[in-house]
Steps between C-alpha positions, in 0.01 A plus 500: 500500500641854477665712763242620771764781529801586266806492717733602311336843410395492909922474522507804284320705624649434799820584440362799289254676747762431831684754625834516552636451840722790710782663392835278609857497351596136383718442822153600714311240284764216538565614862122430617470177315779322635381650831188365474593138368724507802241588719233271393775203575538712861099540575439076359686431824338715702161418417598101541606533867201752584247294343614129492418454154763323289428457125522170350579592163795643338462870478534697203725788519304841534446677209575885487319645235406892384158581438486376122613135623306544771174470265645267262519266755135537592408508154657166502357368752117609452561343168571161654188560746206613277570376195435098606228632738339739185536126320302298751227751536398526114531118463409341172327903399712697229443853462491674182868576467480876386324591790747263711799694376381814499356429859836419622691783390299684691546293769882504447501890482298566825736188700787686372373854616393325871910324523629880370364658849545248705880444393557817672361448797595123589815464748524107489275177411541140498378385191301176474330459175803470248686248674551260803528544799502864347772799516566795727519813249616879705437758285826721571373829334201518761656370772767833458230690428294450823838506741534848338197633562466352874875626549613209676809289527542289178629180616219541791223531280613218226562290750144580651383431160683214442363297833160578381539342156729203605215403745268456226812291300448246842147498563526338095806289557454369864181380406506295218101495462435879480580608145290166336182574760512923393533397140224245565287780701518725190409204255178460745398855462491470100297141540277596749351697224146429388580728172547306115855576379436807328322694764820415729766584251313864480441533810857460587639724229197751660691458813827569356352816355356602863898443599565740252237768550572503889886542421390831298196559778595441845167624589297243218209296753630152286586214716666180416182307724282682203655142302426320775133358456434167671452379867848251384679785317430701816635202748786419330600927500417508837805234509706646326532860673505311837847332365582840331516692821628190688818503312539885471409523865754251611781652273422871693490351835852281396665838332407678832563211743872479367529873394620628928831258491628597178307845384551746751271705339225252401217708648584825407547304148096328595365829589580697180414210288165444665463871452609460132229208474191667602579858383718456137508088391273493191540131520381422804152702343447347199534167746264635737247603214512212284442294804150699584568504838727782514653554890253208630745245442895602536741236390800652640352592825226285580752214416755618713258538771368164421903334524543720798193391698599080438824587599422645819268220566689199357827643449702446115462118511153486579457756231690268221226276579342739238710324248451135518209468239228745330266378780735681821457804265271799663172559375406833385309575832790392714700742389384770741474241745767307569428314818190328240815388290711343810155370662428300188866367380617513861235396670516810778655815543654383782792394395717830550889509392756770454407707233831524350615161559586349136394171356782219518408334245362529104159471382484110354 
């Protein structure tokens, strides 16, 4: 069948609509990324003894990328997401293959435009899609950019940024199930559909467009739950932003946890960024609005409160529990209430530990 969305001219425009990063001699450029390969090697080990986790795969070497590779990379990996999911949704149906190609140019040009803004605003990501167990891309441009304009210490704030992002790298590598069951979660949100092929495949490239039109409309009322049309669709979302704000939550309360012993100035360094967030981070708004929920549901901080409140109660190992199989995982209710969470794994909330004593061992 055709393209659902023409990547390559998505890649293009991309790399044509981005903007270029700050202003940095060639010795500044080379200078922050060796600093911040060195310092993702530095942070791995701290977030291993703070959080137990050990990953039991070989680990790719990070990847640090500009803004233009930055969305290639995406591009990529979208590519190897939708297009075998657009396949299995339109089945045996063909579409006329005009409107199929011109349909995904469109698509192509309003994915590109959505990867253009947000390659400026990204600091790091571990990408899943493209390959396994996935790869840990830092986006060096931004990550300069946003020390800059916070005015603090460089090797402070990569490294800040650098336990963040590794912490995802383990939560996919330390437990082996967790990349196949979120690649299975968003295979269950295109199936649970009770749409024929072709209704899906433009409903899709209508919510690619609403990516678009929010990107150029912050304000726009669209909302990715506008796709979102059945009580199965709605279940298995539900599911999928409660292990979205897990795993950003836990990487906050890790970056944090570890930040005091080896960033002196980790929250000065939290308190302009959180200031940054809610005042000046066009990403976090186009999250918040294409979510239509807006401040209801915080991944960053409702997750770290979520982390923070097992902790307390169960201390770090009793929180891995979290990571033994997609059933330990909290329900979106739980989140906000994380004695429910402990009761039903743990069995009570009795069971108090140190807060910041570390897991000894790795998730199996």
């Amino acid at each position: 069948m055709a393209q659902f969305v023409d990547w390559d001219l998505a890649a293009t425009t991309a790399a044509t609509l981005g903007k270029s990063g700050p202003h940095v001699s060639y010795a500044e450029a080379a200078e922050a990324v060796a600093d911040l390969r060195r310092l993702t090697d530095e942070a791995a080990g701290h977030v291993a003894d703070y959080t137990g986790l050990r990953s039991h795969t070989s680990v790719p070497p990070v990847s640090v990328v500009d803004r233009r590779d930055w969305a290639v990379a995406n591009v990529e990996g979208l590519r190897q997401i939708m297009n075998p999911l657009a396949e299995r949704m339109a089945g045996d149906r063909q579409p006329n293959p005009v409107v199929a190609a011109i349909g995904s140019r469109a698509t192509g040009v309003q994915a590109g435009t959505v990867l253009a803004y947000l390659s400026g605003k990204v600091l790091g990501q571990y990408e899943v899609f493209s390959s396994d167990p996935g790869r840990l891309l830092l986006v060096a441009p931004n990550i300069v950019e946003a020390e800059r304009k916070l005015h603090a210490d460089s090797r402070q704030f990569r490294l800040w940024v650098c336990l963040h992002e590794v912490t995802h790298r383990t939560q996919f590598t330390a437990v082996p199930w967790m990349r196949g069951h979120f690649l299975g979660e968003v295979g269950a949100l295109a199936d649970a559909s009770q749409l024929d092929g072709d209704q899906i495949l433009d409903r899709l490239r209508r919510g690619v467009a609403a990516l678009s039109d929010v990107v150029r409309n912050p304000d726009s009322s669209v909302s990715v739950l506008d796709l979102v049309q059945t009580p199965a669709q709605r279940a298995v979302f539900d599911r999928l932003t409660a292990l979205m704000t897990l795993l950003e939550g836990h990487a906050e309360f890790v970056m944090d946890g570890v930040g005091p012993e080896v960033i002196p100035s980790v929250e000065e360094i939290r308190a302009k960024f959180n200031r940054r967030r809610e005042t000046a981070n066009p990403l976090e708004r186009v999250l918040r609005r294409l979510l239509g929920v807006e401040i209801k549901l915080r991944q960053y901080a409702e997750g770290r409160a979520f982390v923070r409140g097992v902790v307390e109660l169960v201390g770090m190992d009793g929180f891995n529990t979290v990571w033994q199989s997609p059933l330990t995982l909290p329900r979106l209710t739980e989140l906000s209430r994380p004695e429910a969470w402990v009761t039903r794994v743990h069995g009570s909330t009795d069971r108090r530990q140190g807060a910041a004593a570390p897991a000894d061992g790795s998730v199996d």
